[in-house]
C-alpha positions in Angstrom: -6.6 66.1 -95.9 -8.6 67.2 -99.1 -12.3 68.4 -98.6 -13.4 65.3 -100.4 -11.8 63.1 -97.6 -13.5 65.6 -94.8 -16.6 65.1 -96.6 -16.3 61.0 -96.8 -14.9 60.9 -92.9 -18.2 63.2 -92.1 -20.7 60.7 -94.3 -19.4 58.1 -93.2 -19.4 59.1 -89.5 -23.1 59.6 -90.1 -24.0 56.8 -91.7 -22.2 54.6 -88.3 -24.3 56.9 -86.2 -27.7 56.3 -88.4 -26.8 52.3 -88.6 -26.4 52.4 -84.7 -29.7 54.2 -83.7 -31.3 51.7 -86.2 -29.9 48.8 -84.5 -31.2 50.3 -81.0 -34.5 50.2 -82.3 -34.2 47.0 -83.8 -32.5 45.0 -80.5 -35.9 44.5 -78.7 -37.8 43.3 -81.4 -35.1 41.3 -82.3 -34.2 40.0 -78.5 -38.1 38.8 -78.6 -37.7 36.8 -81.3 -34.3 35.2 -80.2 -36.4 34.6 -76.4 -39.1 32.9 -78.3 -37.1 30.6 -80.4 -34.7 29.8 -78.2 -36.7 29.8 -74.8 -34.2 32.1 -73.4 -35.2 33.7 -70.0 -38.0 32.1 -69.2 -40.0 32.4 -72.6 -42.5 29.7 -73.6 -42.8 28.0 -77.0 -45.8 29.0 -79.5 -47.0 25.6 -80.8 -49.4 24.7 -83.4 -52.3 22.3 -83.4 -50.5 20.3 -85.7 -46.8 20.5 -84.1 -48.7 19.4 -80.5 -50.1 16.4 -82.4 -46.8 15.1 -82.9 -46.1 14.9 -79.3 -46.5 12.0 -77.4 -47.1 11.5 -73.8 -44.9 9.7 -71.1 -45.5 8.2 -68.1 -43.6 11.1 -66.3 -45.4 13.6 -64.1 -45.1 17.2 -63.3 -46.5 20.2 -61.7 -47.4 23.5 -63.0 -47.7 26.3 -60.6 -50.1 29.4 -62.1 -49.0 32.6 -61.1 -50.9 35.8 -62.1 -50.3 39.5 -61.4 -51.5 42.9 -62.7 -50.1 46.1 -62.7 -51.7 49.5 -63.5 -55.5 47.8 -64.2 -58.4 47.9 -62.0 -58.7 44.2 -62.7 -59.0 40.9 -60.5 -56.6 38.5 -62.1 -56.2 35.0 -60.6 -55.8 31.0 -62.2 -58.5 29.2 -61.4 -56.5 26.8 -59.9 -53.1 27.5 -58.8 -51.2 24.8 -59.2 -51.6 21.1 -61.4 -49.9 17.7 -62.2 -49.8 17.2 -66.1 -47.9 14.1 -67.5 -45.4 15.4 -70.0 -46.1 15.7 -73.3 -49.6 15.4 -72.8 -51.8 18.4 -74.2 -53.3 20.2 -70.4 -55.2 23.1 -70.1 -55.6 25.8 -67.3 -58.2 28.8 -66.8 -57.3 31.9 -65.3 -60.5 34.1 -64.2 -60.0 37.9 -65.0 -62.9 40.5 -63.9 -62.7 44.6 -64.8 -63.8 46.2 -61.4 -64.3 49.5 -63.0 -67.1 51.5 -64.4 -65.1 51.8 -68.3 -63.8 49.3 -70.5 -60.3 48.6 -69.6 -58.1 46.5 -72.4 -54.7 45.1 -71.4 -52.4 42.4 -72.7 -50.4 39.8 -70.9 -46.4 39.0 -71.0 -45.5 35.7 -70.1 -42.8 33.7 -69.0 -41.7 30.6 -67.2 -39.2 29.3 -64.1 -37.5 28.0 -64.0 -36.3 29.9 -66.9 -34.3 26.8 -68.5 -37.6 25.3 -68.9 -39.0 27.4 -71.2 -37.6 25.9 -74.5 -39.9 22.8 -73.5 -43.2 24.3 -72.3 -45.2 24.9 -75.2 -48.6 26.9 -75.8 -51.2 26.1 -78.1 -53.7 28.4 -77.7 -53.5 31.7 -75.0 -55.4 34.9 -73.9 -52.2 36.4 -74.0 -51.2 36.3 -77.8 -53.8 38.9 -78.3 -54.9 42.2 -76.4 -58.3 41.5 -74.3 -61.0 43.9 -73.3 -63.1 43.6 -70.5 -66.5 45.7 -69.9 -67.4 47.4 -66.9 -67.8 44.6 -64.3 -67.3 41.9 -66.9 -65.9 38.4 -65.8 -64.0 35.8 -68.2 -62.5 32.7 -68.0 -59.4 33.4 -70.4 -57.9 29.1 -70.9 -54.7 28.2 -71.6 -53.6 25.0 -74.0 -50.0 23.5 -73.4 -47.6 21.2 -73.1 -44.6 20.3 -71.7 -42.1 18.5 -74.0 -40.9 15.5 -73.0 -37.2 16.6 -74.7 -37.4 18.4 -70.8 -36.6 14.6 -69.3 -33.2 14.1 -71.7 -32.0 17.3 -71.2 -29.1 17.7 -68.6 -30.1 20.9 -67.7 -33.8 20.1 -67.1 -34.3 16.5 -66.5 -34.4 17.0 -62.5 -37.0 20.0 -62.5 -39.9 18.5 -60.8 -42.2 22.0 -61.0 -42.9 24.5 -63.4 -44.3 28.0 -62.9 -46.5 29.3 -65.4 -46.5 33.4 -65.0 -48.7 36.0 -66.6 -48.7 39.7 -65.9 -51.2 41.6 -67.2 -50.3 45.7 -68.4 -53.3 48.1 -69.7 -52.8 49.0 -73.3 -52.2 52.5 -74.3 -54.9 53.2 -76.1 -53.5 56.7 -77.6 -50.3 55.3 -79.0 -52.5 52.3 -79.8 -54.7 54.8 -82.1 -51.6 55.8 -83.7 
């Protein structure tokens, strides 16, 4: 082997290595959007005002369990009401009470998803607390709704058609405020 084929073997063992690191840091943003287009594992459908208008309602029923959990944030989190029956494809809403027990202001944002997680392709938010961060004052209380609906593709689909119950789960995480500044 000539230097010039050392050298090409060596760039282009470099340039694999760079492409590979890149795609590590690119698989989670890209696995997000996949989960959100696809409702894979349990993640819910972003709807607009528009695309919710299109939907039309059944005569079907359903419940929707509201589950809510925090971790690392001196916060009660709870739905207002844990559980409700919405008629599919009917716009609903749900509130979900948060209050910051400490003596600082504490911001945190929400993930999301559903179960069972073959329903998430047909539940569908509208507007949500948890497509932006939220910050809470010391003591402060909100009432942080919820607008969705549940498609009523969710009755044809073999997969889906016998789910009689939904759970709706948020968990809240504080936001870290140094890399935030960054």
């Amino acid at each position: 082997m000539s230097v010039t084929a050392n050298t090409k073997t060596a760039l282009m063992a470099g340039m694999i290595a760079i492409g590979m690191v890149g795609m590590g840091f690119a698989a989670v943003p890209l696995y997000q959007i996949f989960c959100q287009v696809t409702g894979f594992g349990g993640t819910t459908m972003r709807a607009s005002e528009a695309q919710a208008a299109t939907i039309k309602a059944t005569n079907k029923q359903m419940t929707i369990r509201f589950d809510a959990n925090q971790r690392g944030l001196p916060w009660e989190f709870k739905p207002e009401n844990p559980t409700e029956k919405v008629t599919i494809g009917a716009r609903d809403m749900t509130v979900y009470l948060a209050k910051n027990n400490s003596a600082r202001p504490v911001t945190g944002m929400a993930t999301f998803n559903v179960s069972p997680a073959q329903a998430g392709q047909y539940f569908s938010k509208i507007q949500c607390f948890c497509f932006v961060e939220q910050t809470l004052r010391p003591g402060e209380q909100v009432r942080m709704p919820v607008l969705f609906y549940v498609d009523p593709k969710i009755m044809d689909d073999p997969n889906t058609r016998d789910i009689q119950e939904i759970t709706l789960s948020y968990t809240f995480y504080p936001v870290d405020e140094e890399k935030k500044g960054s």
